[in-house]
C-alpha positions as CSV (number, residue, x, y, z in Angstrom):
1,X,-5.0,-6.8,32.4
2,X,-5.8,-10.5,32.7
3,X,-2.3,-11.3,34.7
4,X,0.1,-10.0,36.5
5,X,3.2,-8.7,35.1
6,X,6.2,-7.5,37.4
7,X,7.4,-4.4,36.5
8,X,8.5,-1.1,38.6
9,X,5.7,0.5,37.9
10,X,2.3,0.3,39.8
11,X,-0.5,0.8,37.8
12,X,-1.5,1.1,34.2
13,X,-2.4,4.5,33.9
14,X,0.5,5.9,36.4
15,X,2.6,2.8,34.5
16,X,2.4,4.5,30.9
17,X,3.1,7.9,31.7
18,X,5.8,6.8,33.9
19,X,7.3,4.6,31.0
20,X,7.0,8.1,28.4
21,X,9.4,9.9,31.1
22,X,11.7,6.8,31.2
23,X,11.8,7.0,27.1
24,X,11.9,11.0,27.1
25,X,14.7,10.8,29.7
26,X,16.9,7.8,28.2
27,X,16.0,8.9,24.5
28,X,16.9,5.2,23.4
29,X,17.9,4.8,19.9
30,X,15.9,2.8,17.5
31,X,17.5,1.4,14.3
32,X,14.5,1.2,11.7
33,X,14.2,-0.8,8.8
34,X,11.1,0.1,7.4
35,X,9.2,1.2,4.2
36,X,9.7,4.0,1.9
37,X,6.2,5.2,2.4
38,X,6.5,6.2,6.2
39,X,10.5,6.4,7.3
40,X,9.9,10.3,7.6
41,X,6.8,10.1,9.6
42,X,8.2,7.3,11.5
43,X,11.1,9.1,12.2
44,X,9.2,12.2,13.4
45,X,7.4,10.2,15.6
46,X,10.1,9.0,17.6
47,X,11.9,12.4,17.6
48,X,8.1,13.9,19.4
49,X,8.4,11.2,21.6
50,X,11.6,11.4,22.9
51,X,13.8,8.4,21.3
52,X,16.3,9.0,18.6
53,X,15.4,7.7,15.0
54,X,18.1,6.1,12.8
55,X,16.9,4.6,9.5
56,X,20.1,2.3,8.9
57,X,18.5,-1.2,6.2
58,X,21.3,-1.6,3.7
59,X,23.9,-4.7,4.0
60,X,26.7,-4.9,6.0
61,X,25.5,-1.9,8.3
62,X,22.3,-3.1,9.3
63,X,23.7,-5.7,11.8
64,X,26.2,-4.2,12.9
65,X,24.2,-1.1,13.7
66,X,21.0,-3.3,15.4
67,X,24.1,-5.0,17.6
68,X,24.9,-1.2,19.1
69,X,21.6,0.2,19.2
70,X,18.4,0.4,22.2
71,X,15.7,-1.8,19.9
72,X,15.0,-2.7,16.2
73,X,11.9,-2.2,14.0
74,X,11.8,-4.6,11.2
75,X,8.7,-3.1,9.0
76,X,7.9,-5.1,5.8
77,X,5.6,-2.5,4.0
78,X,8.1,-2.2,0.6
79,X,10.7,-4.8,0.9
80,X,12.8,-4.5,-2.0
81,X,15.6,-7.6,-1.9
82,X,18.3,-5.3,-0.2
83,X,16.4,-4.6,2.8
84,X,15.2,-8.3,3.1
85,X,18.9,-9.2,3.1
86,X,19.3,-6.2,5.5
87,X,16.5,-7.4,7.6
88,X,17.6,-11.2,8.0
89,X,21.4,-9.5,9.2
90,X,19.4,-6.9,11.5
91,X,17.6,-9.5,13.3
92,X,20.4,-11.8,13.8
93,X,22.1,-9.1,15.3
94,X,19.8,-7.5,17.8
95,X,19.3,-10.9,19.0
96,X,23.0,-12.2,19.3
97,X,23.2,-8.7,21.1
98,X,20.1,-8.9,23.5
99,X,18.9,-5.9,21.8
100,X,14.8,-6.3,21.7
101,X,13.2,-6.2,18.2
102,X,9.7,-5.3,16.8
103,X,8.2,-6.7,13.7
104,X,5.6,-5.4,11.7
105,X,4.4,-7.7,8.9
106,X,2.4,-5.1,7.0
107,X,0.5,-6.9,4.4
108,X,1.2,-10.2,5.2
109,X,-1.2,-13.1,3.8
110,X,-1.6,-12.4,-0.3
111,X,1.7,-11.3,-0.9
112,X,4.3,-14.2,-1.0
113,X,7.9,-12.6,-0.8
114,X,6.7,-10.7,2.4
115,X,5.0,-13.5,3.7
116,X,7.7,-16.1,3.3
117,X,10.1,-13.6,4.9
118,X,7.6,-12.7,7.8
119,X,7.1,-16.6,8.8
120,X,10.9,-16.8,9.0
121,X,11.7,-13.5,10.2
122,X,8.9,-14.6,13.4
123,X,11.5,-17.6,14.1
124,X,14.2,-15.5,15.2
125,X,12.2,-14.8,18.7
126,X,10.8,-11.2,18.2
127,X,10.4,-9.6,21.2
128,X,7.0,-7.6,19.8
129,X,5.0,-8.5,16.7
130,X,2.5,-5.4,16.0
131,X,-0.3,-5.6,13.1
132,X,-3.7,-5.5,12.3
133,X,-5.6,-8.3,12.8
134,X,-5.5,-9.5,9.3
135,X,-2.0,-9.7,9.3
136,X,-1.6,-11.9,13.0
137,X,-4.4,-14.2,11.4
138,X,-2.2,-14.6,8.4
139,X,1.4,-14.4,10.5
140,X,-0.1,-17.1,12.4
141,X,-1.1,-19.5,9.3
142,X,-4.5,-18.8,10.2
143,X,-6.4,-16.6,7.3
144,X,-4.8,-15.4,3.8
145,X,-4.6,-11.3,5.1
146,X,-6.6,-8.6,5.1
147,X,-7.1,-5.9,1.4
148,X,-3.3,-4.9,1.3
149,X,-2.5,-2.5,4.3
150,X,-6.3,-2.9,5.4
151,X,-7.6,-5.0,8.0
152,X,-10.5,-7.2,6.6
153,X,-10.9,-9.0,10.0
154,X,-11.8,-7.4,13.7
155,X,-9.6,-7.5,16.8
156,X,-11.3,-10.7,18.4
157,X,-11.1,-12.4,16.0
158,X,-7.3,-12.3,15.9
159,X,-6.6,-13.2,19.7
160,X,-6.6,-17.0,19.1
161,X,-4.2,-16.3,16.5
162,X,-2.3,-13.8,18.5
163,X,-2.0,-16.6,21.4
164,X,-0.7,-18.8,19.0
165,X,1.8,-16.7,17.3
166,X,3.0,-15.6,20.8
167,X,3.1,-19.2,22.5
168,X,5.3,-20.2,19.0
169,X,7.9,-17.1,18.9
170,X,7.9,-16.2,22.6
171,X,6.4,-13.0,21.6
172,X,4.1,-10.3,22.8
173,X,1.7,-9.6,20.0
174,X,-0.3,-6.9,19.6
175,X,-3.2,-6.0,17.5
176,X,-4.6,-2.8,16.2
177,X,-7.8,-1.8,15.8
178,X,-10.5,0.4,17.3
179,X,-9.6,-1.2,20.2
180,X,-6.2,-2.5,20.7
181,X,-5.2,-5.9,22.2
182,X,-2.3,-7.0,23.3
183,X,-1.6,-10.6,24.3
184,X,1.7,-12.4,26.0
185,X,1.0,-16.0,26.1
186,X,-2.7,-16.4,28.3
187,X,-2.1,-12.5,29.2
188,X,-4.4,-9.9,27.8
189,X,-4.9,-6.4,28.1
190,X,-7.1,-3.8,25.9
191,X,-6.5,-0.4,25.1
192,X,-9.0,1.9,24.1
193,X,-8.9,5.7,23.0
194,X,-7.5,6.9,19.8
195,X,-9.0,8.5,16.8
196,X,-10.5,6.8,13.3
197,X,-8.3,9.4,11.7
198,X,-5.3,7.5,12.5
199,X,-6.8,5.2,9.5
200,X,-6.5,8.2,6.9
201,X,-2.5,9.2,7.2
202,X,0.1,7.3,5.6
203,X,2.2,5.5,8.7
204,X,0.0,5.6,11.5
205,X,0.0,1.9,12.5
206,X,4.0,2.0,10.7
207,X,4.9,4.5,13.3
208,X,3.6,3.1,16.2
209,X,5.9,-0.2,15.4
210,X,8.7,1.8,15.5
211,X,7.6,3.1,19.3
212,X,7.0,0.1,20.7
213,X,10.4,-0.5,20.1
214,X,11.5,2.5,21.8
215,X,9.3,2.3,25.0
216,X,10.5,-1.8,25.3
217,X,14.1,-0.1,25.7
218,X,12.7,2.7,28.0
219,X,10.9,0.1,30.0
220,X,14.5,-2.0,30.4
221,X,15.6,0.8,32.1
222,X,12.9,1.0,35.0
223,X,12.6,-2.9,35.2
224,X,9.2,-2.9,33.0
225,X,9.0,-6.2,31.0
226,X,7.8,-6.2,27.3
227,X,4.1,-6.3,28.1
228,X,4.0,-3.6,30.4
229,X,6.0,-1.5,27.8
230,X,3.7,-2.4,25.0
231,X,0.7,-1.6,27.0
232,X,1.8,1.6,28.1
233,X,3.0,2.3,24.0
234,X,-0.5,1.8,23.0
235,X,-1.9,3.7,25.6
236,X,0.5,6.9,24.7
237,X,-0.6,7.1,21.3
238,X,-3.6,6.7,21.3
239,X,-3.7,9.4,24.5
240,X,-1.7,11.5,21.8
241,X,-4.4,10.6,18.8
242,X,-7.3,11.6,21.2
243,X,-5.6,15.1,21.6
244,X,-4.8,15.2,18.1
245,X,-8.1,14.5,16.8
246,X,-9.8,17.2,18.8
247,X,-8.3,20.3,16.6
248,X,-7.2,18.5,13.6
249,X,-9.6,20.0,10.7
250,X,-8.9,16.8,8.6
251,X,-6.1,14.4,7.8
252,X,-3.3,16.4,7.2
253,X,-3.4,18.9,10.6
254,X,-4.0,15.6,12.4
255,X,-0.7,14.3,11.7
256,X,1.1,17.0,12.5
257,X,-1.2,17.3,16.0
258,X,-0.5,13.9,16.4
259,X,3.4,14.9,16.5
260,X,2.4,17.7,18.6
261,X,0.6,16.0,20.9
262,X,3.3,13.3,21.8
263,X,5.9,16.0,22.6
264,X,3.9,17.6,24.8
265,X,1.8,15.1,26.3
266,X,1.5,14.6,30.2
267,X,0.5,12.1,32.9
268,X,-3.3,13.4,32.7
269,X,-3.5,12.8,29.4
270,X,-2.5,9.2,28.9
271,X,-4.7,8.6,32.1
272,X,-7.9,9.4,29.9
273,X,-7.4,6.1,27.9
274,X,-9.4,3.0,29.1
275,X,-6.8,-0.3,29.7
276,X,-8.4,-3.2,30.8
């Protein structure tokens, strides 16, 4: 890391694991308002991990719910008009509450009800933005997206962006990739590790949104700022896609390994994965 971050913990590797037992122990509940393609996978994810899934995005509960609950994901993969609405409410909420929020502004750029609702979504001072780089370029005004889901543009080329977008909202943003970066402000830290298979299963960047928002909870509870959770997120799953990837035959046994691998994963393990 690139600056100094006061947190309880007192390393990065000893950090992350430390922040999994905080999650595991406090099972935080994360209110998701994501896309129909990945809310079971999502939810799965969570459950592995420790935190406690509920998928609450229809008007009228969503606030209320985001007001009572340990973090927020806001996903925009399929947002059909109720779940904008619910979305907008959700936000609100969490913030009016001091609840921490996530958004993920899958597909951002090209697409112009997504987009328009990402830009303002962004002004209500996200505590995490997660995407590939294509959509922080885009988030940030800076590029027109990547091919749908897909990324058309590499990590470094996104951090000016991701300075940007974090300077404006207040934000840590992180950005997916081979090699993930996440940025607060002038602070930068990369984590390495993970598996190209997480680009062949439906959810795999969906699902890590959704445990960001759980390990910024987790880290509330040990004093660990946004950063240092979000660093130690990235650094659990891919720790958990490593193990994954090593006997998954293919796609489909690597997601469930994937799920596997987060429930039973241990302080050596997320110690394998480079963070700089």
């Amino acid at each position: 890391m690139r600056c100094t971050h006061q947190t309880a913990v007192p390393s990065a590797s000893t950090g992350s694991a430390a922040l999994l037992e905080a999650l595991r122990s406090t099972g935080p509940l994360v209110a998701c308002i994501t896309n129909s393609v990945v809310t079971n996978f999502t939810a799965n994810v969570l459950l592995a991990a420790g935190a406690v899934p509920a998928m609450v995005d229809i008007t009228g509960e969503a606030g209320p719910f985001a007001a009572v609950a340990s973090a927020l994901l806001i996903n925009l993969g399929t947002p059909q008009p109720e779940q904008r609405a619910a979305a907008a409410e959700a936000c609100s909420a969490a913030r009016a509450a001091g609840v921490p929020w996530v958004l993920d502004p899958v597909a951002v750029g090209t697409l112009v009800h997504r987009t328009e609702l990402a830009q303002r979504l962004a002004e209500e001072r996200p505590t995490v933005i997660r995407g590939n780089a294509s959509e922080i370029i885009a988030l940030a005004g800076s590029g027109a997206g990547g091919r749908g889901v897909e990324t058309a543009d590499a990590v470094d080329a996104a951090l000016d962006a991701a300075r940007a977008l974090s300077t404006r909202t207040g934000a840590v943003v992180a950005v997916s990739g081979p090699a993930d970066a996440i940025v607060d402000g002038e602070c930068l830290a990369r984590v390495g590790g993970g598996s190209p298979l997480l680009t062949r299963v439906t959810g795999g960047g969906c699902a890590l949104g959704a445990l960001v928002a759980g390990f910024v909870a987790a880290g509330r509870s040990v004093g660990a700022d946004a950063f240092t959770a979000t660093v130690a997120c990235h650094a659990v799953y891919s720790a958990a896609a490593e193990l994954a990837a090593e006997t998954a035959s293919g796609p489909g046994s690597f997601q469930v390994a994937v799920l596997d691998a987060l429930y039973s994963l241990d302080a050596d393990d997320v110690a394998r994965i480079p963070v700089s």
